[in-house]
C-alpha positions, 0 to 999 in steps of 0.5 A: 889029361890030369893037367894038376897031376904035379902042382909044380907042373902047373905052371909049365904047362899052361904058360907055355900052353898059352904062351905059344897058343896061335888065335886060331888055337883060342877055343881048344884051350880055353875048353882044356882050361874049362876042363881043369879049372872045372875039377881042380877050382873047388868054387868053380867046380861046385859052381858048375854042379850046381847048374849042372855043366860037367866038362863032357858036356861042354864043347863049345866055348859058347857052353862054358859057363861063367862065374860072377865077379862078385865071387873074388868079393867072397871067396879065395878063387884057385885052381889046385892049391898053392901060396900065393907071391903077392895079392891084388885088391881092389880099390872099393868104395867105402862100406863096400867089400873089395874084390881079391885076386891071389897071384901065384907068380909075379913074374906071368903077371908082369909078362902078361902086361907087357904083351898087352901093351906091346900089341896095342901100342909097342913096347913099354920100353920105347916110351917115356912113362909119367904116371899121374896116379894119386890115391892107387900108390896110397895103398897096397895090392893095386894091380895098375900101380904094379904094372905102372911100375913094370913099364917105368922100370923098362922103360928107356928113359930116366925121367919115367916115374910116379908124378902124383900131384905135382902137376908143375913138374909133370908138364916142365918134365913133358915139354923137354920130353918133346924139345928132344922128340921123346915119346911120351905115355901119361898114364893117368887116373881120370879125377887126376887128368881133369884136374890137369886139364883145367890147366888149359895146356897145349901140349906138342904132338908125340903125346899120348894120354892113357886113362885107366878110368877112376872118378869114385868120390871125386865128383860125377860120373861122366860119358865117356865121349864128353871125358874125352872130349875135356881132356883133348880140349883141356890138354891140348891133345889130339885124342885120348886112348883107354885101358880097360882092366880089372882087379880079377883080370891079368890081361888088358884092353886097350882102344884103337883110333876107333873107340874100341877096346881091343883085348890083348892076346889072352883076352876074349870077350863075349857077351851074355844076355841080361836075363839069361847067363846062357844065352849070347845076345849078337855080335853088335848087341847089348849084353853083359860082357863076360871074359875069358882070361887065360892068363887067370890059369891059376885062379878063375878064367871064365868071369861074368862081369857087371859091365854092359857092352857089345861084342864085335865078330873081330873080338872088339867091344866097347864098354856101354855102363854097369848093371843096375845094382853093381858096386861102382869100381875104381877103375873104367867106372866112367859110362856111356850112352847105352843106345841099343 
């Protein structure tokens, strides 16, 4: 099938695609998807020439390679040619090359988000949004600080919004929140959390804290078990959950109770071993993890990241640190303890 036979069709047809597509469906359009984005992504179609893995000879989602992260650092990744609404970038570190995915409709985006938080946590419409996000809205193209801006502008209630620093408002604004049994989402950037931690507050329940990771020059990194830990104690919280997200990716994961990043629908993670890029390592063994997004139908779908994790057989995973080398981002940097 000829899935670009009309650029303007594209779109149609892969939203509803996925839009509709059942679990079980995953496979069959993921390897439609390979296929496409194999002859239509002139990177990703050389990229597969190149280590000789043609569309006819993948059949299994297992077999479909995937490209580097790296490649959204140097290259413009899409499938057929079109101009985009908007670009995201990456936060990046100074010196390094920032990471740079083109979007070609806002509006799938912005779904595609909503339908992430709506299955780990409900919809973003019944929540109070307070976002504590210092540094993300001093520049332009930050993927969270348009989804941020999407849950405040749904939600429900008035008081959800941007509380940079202000630290004073942003807990006068939760204790009346919670007098009134308003269910509150702190939506914040790691560096920002430990800094209201410190304040040694004693929140009511009905709170939930929601970090996105994010540590990059504002002091050393941290396992993960000893961040949460700080912020329940220094916040007065019960637990604390996680986003994982990327500048390349559409699609989210969010941890359940267990400590376990659960992807959202247009999300499936596997794992790919250290050394081999073909080779899967086990459910519940240490490897590279490597996404297929999806919801990248217009740009790269198959994506090899620099972080390392496990995979489990219910497609949970958890996040174990990066691979020695990799450039530090600004999001999920924080790491774990590696023990298998």
């Amino acid at each position: 099938m000829d899935y670009l036979r009309r650029v303007d069709e594209m779109d149609s047809y892969w939203q509803d695609r996925i839009r509709t597509m059942a679990p079980e469906d995953m496979e069959v359009v993921a390897l439609e998807l390979f296929a496409c984005q194999a002859e239509h992504s002139p990177v990703y179609a050389r990229f597969c020439q190149l280590i000789r893995r043609h569309p006819r000879d993948v059949d299994q989602v297992d077999a479909i390679p995937f490209l580097p992260v790296s490649f959204f650092k140097t290259h413009e990744l899409t499938c057929g040619e079109w101009t985009p609404q908007v670009e995201f970038t990456s936060s990046g570190s100074t010196g390094t090359q920032t990471s740079r995915h083109r979007v070609k409709d806002l509006t799938w985006y912005e779904n595609i988000a909503r339908q992430g938080i709506t299955s780990a946590y409900g919809p973003p419409n019944e929540w109070c949004w307070l976002a504590l996000l210092p540094g993300y809205l001093d520049r332009e193209g930050s993927s969270l600080i348009t989804m941020a801006e999407l849950f405040i502008r749904e939600s429900n209630y008035p008081e959800s919004g941007f509380y940079l620093r202000d630290q004073d408002r942003l807990i006068e604004t939760i204790t009346r929140l919670r007098s009134r049994n308003i269910p509150v989402m702190l939506l914040g950037v790691t560096f920002a959390l430990l800094q209201l931690a410190e304040r040694k507050l004693d929140w009511p329940s009905g709170v939930r804290v929601l970090e996105t990771g994010g540590m990059k020059g504002m002091g050393p990194e941290l396992i993960r078990s000893e961040l949460h830990q700080r912020l329940k104690e220094g916040l007065g919280v019960p637990s604390v959950y996680s986003e994982y997200g990327m500048t390349e990716l559409f699609s989210q994961a969010y941890t359940n109770d267990q400590v376990r990043f659960v992807p959202a629908p247009t999300l499936f993670v596997t794992t790919r071993d250290i050394h081999d890029p073909f080779s899967f390592p086990g459910y519940g063994k240490t490897g590279r993890l490597c996404m297929i997004d999806l919801a990248n139908y217009a740009t790269q779908a198959f994506i090899q990241t620099d972080d390392l994790g496990r995979v489990y057989p219910d497609g949970q995973f958890d996040v174990l640190g990066r691979m020695d080398g990799s450039d530090i981002r600004g999001c999920n940097l924080l790491i774990s303890e590696v023990t298998g």
